[in-house]
C-alpha positions in Angstrom: 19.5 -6.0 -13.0 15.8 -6.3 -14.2 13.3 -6.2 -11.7 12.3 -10.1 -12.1 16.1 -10.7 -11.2 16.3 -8.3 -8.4 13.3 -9.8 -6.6 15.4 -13.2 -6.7 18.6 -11.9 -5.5 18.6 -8.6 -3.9 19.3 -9.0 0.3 20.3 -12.4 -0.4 23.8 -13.2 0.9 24.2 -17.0 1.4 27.7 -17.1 1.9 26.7 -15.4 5.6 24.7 -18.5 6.4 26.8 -21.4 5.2 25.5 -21.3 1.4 21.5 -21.3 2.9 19.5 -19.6 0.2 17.3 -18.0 3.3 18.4 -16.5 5.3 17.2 -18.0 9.0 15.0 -16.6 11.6 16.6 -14.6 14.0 14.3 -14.8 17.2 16.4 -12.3 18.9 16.1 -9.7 22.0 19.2 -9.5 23.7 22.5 -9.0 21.6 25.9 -9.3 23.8 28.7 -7.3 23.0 32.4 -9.0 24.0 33.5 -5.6 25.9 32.6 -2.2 26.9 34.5 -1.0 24.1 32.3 -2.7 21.2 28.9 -1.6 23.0 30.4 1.9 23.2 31.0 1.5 19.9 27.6 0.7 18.6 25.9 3.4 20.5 27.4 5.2 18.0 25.1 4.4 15.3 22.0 2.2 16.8 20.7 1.6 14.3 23.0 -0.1 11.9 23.6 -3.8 12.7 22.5 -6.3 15.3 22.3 -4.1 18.3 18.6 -5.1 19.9 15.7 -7.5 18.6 14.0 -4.1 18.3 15.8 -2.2 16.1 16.1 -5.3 13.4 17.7 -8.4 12.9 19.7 -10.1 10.2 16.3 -11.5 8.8 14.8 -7.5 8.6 17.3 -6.2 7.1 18.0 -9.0 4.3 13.9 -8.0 3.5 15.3 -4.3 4.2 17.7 -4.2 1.7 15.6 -5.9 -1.1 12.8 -3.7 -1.0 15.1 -0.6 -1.0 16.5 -1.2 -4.2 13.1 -3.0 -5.7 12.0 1.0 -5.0 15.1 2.5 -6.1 15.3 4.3 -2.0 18.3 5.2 0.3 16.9 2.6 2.8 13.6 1.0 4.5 12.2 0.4 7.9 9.8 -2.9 8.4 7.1 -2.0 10.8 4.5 -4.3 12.3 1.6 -3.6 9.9 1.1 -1.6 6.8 -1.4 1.0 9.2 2.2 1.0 11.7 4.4 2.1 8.6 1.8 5.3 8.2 1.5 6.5 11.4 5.0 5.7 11.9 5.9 7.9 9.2 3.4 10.6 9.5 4.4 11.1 13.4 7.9 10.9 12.6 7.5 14.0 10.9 4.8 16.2 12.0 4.9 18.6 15.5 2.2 20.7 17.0 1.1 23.3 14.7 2.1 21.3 11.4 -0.2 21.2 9.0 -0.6 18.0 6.5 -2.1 17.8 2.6 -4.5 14.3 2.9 -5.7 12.8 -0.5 -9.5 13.0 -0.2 -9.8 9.0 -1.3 -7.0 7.6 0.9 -7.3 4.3 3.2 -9.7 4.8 6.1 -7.7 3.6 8.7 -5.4 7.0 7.7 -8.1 9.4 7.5 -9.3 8.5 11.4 -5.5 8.4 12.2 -5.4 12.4 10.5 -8.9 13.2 12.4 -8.4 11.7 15.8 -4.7 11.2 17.1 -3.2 14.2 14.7 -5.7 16.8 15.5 -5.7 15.7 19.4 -1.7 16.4 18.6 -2.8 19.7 17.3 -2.0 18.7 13.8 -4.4 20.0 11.2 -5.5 17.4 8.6 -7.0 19.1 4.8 -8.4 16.4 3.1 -8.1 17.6 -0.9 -9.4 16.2 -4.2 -7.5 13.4 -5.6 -7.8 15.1 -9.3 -6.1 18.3 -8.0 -3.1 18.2 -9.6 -0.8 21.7 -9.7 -3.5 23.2 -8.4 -3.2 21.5 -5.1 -1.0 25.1 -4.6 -3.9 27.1 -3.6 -4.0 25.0 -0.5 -0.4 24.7 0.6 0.0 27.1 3.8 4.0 27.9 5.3 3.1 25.2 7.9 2.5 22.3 5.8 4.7 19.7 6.2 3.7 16.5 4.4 1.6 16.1 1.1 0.0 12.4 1.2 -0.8 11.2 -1.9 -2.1 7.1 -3.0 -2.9 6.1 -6.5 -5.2 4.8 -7.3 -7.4 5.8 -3.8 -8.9 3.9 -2.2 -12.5 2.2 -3.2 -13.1 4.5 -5.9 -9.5 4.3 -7.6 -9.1 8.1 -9.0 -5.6 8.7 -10.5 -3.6 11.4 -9.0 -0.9 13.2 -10.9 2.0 12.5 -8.4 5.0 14.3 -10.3 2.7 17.5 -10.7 1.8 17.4 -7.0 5.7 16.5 -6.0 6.6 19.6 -7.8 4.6 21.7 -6.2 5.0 20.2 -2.4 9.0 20.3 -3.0 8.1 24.2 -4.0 6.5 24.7 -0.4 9.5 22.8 1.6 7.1 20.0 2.2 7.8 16.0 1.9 5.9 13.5 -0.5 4.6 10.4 1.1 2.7 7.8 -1.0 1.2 4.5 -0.1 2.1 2.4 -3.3 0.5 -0.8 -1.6 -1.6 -1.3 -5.0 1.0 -0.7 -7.7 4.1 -2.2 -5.6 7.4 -1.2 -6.8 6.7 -3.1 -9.7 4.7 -1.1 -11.5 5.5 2.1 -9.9 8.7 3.4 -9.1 7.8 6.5 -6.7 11.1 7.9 -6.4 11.4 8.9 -9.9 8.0 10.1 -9.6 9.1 12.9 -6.8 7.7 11.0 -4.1 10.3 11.2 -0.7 8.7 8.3 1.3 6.9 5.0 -0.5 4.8 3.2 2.1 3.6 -0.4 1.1 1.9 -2.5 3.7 3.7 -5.9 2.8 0.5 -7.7 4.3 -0.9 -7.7 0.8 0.8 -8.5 -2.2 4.7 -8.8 -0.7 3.9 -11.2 1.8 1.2 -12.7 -1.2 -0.4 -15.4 1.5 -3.0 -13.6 3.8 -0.9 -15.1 6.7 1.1 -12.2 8.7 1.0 -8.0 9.1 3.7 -6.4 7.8 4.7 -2.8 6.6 7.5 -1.0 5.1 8.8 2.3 4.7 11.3 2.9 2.1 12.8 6.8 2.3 14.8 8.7 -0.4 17.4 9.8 1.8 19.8 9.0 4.4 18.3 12.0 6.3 14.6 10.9 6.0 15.3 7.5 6.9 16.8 8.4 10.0 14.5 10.7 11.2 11.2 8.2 10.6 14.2 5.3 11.9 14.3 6.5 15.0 10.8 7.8 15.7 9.4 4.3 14.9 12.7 3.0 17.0 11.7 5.3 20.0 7.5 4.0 19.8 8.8 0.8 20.2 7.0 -0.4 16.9 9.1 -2.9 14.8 8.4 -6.2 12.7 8.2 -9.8 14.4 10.9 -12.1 13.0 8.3 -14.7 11.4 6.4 -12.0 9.9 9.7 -10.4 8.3 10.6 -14.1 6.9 7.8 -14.5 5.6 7.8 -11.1 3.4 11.0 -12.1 2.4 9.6 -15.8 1.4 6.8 -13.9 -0.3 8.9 -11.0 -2.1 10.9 -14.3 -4.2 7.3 -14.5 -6.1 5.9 -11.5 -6.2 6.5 -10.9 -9.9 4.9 -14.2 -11.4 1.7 -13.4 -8.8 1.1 -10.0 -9.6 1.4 -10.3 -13.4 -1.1 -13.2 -12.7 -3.3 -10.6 -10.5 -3.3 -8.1 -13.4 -4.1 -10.7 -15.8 -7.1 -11.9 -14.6 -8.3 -8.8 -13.0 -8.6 -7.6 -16.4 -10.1 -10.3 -17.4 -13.2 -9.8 -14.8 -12.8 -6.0 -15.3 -13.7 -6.0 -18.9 -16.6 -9.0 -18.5 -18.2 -6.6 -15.6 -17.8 -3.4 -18.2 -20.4 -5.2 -20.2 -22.7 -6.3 -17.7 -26.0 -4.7 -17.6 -25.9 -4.8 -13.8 -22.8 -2.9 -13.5 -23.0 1.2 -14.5 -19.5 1.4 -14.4 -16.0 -0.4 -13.8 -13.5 1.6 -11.7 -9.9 0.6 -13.0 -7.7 2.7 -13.6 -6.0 0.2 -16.6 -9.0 0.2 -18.5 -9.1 2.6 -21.6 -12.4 4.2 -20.9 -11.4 5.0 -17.6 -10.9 8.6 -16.2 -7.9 8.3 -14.8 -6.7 5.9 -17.6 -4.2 8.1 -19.3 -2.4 9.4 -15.8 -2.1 5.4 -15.1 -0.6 4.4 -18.6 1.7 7.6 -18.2 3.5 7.2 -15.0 2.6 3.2 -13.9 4.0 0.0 -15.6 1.2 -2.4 -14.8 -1.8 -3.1 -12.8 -3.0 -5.3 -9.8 -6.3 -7.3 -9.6 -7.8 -4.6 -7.2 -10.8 -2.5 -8.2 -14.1 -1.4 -7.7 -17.2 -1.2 -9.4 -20.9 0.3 -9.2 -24.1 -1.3 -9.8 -26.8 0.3 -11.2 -29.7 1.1 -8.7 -31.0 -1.8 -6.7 -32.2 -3.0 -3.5 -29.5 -3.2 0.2 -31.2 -7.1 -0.2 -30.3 -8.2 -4.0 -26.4 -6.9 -3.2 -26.7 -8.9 -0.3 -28.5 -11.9 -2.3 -25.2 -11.4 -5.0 -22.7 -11.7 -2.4 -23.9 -14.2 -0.5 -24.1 -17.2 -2.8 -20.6 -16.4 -4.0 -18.4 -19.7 -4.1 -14.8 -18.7 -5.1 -15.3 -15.2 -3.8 -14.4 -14.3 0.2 -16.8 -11.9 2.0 -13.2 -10.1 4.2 -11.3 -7.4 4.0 -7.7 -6.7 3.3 -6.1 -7.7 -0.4 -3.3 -9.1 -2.0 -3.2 -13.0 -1.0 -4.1 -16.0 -3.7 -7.9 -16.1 -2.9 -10.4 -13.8 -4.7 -12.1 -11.1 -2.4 -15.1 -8.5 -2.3 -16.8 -6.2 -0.2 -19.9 -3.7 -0.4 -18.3 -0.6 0.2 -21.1 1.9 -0.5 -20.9 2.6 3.3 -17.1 3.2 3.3 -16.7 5.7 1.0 -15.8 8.7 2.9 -15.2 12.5 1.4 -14.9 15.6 2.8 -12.9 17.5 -0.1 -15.5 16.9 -2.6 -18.9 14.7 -2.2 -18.5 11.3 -4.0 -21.3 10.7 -6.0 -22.8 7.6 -7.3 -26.2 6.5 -8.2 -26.1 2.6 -7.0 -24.4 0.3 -4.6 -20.6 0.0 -5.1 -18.3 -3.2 -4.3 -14.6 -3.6 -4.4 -13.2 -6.7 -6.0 -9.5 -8.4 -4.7 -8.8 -10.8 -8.2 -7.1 -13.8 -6.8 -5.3 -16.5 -8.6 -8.1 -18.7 -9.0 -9.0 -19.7 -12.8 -11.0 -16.2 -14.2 -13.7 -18.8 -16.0 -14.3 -19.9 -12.9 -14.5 -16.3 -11.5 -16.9 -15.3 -14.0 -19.1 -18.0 -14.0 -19.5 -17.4 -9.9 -20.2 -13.6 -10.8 -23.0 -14.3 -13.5 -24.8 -16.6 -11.1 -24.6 -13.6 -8.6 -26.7 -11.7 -11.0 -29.2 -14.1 -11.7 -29.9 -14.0 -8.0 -29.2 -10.2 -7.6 -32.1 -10.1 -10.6 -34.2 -12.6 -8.5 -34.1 -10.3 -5.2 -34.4 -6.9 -7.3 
């Protein structure tokens, strides 16, 4: 099957629920078992089937098995939140005295996970350069475990040349994770790329309506997935059955949204390009872009998330083009039908290699709004950024 076909029909199994195309929400805890025999029975393996509300129910793992064979993986876990489906993983397989590879551009939210509950774990975190590549060699030690890797990275959207990195993290016994929350399996399939674990957090684009926290991990092999199963089993961390339906609800549509995404994030990618407000456009599917060649080698498509920098002006004229915005949110998180952006010269954090950049930068979510109407709202921001200079 093509993707667009999968998304319709993969997990979907309506002769279990009386020809229903959904399946229902199971609001489950307690699962009875009709004699000692059966429970013994499912002890065995806990976590296939309806055993406890915890471990999944028939709504998870209908979400479950789509999303494991949208990314081409052995199987995936939903977690409570796309943060939940990182530190589930990255605890699942890290110890005292491990040592983990850290892109230098990754999600915040990891980085204080690496530099607070890791190292009080007595993990050590490097944090390396995105644009590495092979030569990401000369810091792989006997103890390192995991290689973390996101492309693009977060706010400032750097490639990173995942098969070369795989190759050289499978040399040193160590496991690939990648968050592919920006590309989705859609336009990036990670397990032909060498990645071992693909982490998405389904709160963006899969569940596509800025309405529930979701996460999934999606592991290569039946050994991974049970050892990151059970961790996240053992913390107690697991999806709630609305949230799950509605990922599910959300997957169905994914294709026409994020082709819609990409479209129109183009669109304002290539207007800002020309602006003489803006000194450059980071996005990665733009030809002039650094990165543009890794992205057109190894991704199929693009979402409507990137960044871009201004040139020099005032803390108060960002402010004044932000604020008067009509059809633009001031939030964070990305991925639903309503166009976003942030100032997010403060939350660019490196310790690998300084970030350098000579004005304010902003990160732009492209919603599905009309991209006239987009544009128009974003020249009128530079009149008043102009008026505030």
């Amino acid at each position: 099957m093509k993707k667009d076909t999968k998304l319709v029909h993969a997990g979907r199994h309506p002769e279990q629920y009386l020809g229903a195309v959904n399946p229902p929400v199971y609001r489950v805890s307690t699962v009875t078992y009709p004699s000692v025999a059966a429970m013994t029975e499912a002890e065995r393996k806990p976590y296939d089937g309806l055993r406890y509300g915890r471990y999944g129910t028939p709504t998870s793992f209908a979400l479950e098995e789509a999303v494991a064979m949208l990314e081409g993986g052995y199987r995936t876990i939903a977690t409570a939140s796309g943060l939940a489906a990182i530190t589930g993983t990255l605890t699942a397989l890290l110890q005292a005295g491990d040592h983990v590879l850290m892109v230098d551009t990754v999600y915040f939210p990891t980085r204080r996970f690496c530099q607070q509950q890791l190292k009080r774990c007595g993990i050590e975190t490097t944090f390396y350069d995105p644009l590495l590549g092979a030569d990401i060699a000369a810091l792989m030690r006997p103890e390192t475990r995991v290689v973390f890797v996101e492309a693009p990275g977060s706010l400032t959207f750097e490639m990173q040349d995942i098969p070369a990195i795989a190759e050289v993290a499978h040399a040193g016994g160590a496991v690939v994770v990648m968050d592919n929350t920006w590309a989705t399996p859609l336009f990036f399939q990670p397990f032909d790329k060498g990645v071992d674990i693909s982490l998405q957090s389904a709160t963006k684009f899969i569940v596509g309506h800025s309405d529930a926290m979701l996460g999934l991990i999606t592991c290569a092999t039946e050994e991974l997935w049970h050892t990151v199963k059970s961790s996240v089993a053992y913390a107690g961390v697991c999806a709630g059955s609305e949230e799950v339906f509605l990922g599910l609800r959300g997957l169905r549509t994914l294709s026409v949204r994020l082709r819609q995404h990409q479209e129109s994030g183009l669109v304002l990618a290539a207007w800002l390009d020309q602006r003489p407000e803006v000194r450059r456009v980071m996005h990665p599917a733009l030809p002039d872009d650094p990165g543009h060649a890794l992205w057109k080698r190894d991704f199929t498509g693009a979402c409507g998330l990137f960044g871009f920098e201004l040139t020099p002006c005032s803390p108060a004229a960002v402010a004044a083009f932000i604020d008067g915005l009509r059809h633009f949110g001031l939030g964070y998180s990305w991925g639903g039908f309503e166009s976003l952006i942030i100032p997010t010269t403060d939350g660019i954090r490196r310790t690998a290699k300084p970030w350098k950049a000579e004005g304010p930068t902003l990160r732009i979510h492209t919603g599905l709004e009309d991209p006239s109407d987009l544009i128009a709202d974003l020249a009128l921001g530079f009149e008043r950024l102009a008026a505030a200079k």
